[in-house]
C-alpha positions in Angstrom: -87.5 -31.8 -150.1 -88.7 -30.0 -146.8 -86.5 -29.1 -143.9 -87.1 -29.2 -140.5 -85.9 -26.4 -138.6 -86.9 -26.6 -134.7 -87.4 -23.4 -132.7 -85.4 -22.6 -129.3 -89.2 -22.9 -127.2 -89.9 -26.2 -128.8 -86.5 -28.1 -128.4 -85.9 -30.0 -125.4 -83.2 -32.7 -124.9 -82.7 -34.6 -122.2 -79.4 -36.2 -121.5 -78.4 -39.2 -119.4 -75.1 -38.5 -119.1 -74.4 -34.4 -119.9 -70.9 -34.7 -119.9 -70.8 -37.0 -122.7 -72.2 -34.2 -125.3 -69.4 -32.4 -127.4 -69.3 -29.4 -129.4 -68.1 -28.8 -132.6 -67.6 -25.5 -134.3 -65.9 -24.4 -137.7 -64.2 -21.9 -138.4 -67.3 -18.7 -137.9 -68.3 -20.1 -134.9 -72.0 -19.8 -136.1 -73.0 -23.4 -136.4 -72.5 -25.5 -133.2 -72.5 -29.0 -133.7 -73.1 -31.8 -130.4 -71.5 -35.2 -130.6 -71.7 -37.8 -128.4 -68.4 -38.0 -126.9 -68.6 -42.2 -126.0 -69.8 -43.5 -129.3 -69.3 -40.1 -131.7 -73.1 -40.1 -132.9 -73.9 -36.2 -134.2 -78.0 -35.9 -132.2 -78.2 -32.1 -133.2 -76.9 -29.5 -134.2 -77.8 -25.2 -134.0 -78.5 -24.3 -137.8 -76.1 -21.4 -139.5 -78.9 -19.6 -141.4 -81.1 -19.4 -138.6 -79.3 -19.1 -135.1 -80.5 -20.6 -132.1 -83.1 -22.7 -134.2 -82.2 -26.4 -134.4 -81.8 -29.6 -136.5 -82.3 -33.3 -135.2 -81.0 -36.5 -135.8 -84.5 -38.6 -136.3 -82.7 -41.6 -134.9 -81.7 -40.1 -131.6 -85.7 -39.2 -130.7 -87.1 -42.2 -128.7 -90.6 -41.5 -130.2 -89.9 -41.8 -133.9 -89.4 -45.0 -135.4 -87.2 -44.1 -138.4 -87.4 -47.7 -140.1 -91.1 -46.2 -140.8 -89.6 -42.9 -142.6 -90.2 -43.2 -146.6 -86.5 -41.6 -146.8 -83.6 -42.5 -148.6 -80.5 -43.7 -146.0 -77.3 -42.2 -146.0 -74.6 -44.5 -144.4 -72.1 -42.1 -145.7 -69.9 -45.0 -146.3 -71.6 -47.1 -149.1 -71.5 -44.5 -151.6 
């Protein structure tokens, strides 16, 4: 399995409505977490092991059409 961890210089976001973006931190503080704050959706978060680097949520990137992504799907519901 390969993980895809996104530098500061290369990650951009743009937001339509700023103020809808929450932050989510546990206990250390290390990992920060964004949320959408209307419909709860986690786009991103700033890895642990490597601060200031970044993760994505594929399905929140207009460009990527994840129903083309040989992956497995985690619903996290239908265990």
């Amino acid at each position: 399995m390969t993980n895809f961890v996104i530098p500061p210089d290369a990650f951009h976001i743009e937001l339509k409505n700023p103020e809808n973006l929450g932050l989510y931190e546990f206990d250390d503080k290390v990992g920060h977490h964004f949320f959408c704050k209307e419909c709860g959706i986690y786009p991103f978060h700033q890895t642990v092991r490597m601060p200031d680097h970044y993760r994505a949520n594929l399905g929140c990137i207009d460009e990527i059409d994840t129903d083309n992504i040989d992956a497995a799907v985690f619903d996290g519901k239908d265990l």
